[in-house]
C-alpha positions as CSV (number, residue, x, y, z in Angstrom):
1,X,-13.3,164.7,-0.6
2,X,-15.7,164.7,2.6
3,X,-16.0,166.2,5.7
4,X,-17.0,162.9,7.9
5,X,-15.4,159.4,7.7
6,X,-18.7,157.8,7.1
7,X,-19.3,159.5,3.7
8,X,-15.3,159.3,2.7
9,X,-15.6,155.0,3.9
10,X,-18.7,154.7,1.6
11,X,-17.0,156.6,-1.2
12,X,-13.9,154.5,-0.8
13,X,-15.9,151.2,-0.9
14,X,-16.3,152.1,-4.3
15,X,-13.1,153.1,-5.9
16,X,-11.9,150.9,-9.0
17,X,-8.7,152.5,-10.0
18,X,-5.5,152.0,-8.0
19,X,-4.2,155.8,-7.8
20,X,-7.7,156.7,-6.8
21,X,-8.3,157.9,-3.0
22,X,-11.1,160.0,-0.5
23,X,-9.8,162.2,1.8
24,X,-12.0,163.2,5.1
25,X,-11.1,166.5,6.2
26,X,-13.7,167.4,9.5
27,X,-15.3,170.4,9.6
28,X,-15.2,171.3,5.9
29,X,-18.4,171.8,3.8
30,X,-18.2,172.5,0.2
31,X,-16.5,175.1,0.0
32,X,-12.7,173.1,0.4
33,X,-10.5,176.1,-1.6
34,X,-12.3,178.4,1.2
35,X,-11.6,175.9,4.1
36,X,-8.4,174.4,3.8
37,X,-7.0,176.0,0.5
38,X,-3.3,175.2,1.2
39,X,-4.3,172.0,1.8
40,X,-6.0,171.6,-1.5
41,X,-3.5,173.2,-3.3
42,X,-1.1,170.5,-1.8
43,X,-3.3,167.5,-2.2
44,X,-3.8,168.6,-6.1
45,X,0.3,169.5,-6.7
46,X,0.6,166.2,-5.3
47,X,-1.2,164.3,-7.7
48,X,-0.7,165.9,-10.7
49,X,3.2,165.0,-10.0
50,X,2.3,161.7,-9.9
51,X,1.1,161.9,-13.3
52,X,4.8,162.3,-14.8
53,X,5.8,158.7,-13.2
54,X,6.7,156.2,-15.6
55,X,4.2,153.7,-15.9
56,X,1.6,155.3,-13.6
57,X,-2.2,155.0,-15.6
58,X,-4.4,158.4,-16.0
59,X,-7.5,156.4,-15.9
């Protein structure tokens, strides 16, 4: 995660596996659990539930 578009583009640019993603959330720093914790509590729940999906690769 970043907290400008330009850092979460360059990350993206450089993603190789297809369940991988960047999210941009403005006017975080590094402290995200501090900042938006509900949101990163969601954004975590979210993927782990996707690990249970048939098919679906964990690396």
């Amino acid at each position: 995660m970043y907290s400008t578009r330009a850092a979460a583009d360059w990350e993206r640019a450089g993603l190789t596996h297809p369940y991988s993603r960047v999210e941009a959330w403005q006017g975080c720093g590094h402290y995200l659990h501090e900042d938006r914790g509900d949101a990163l509590v969601a954004l975590v729940e979210e993927w782990t539930a996707g690990l249970d999906e048939p098919g679906r690769p964990l690396a």
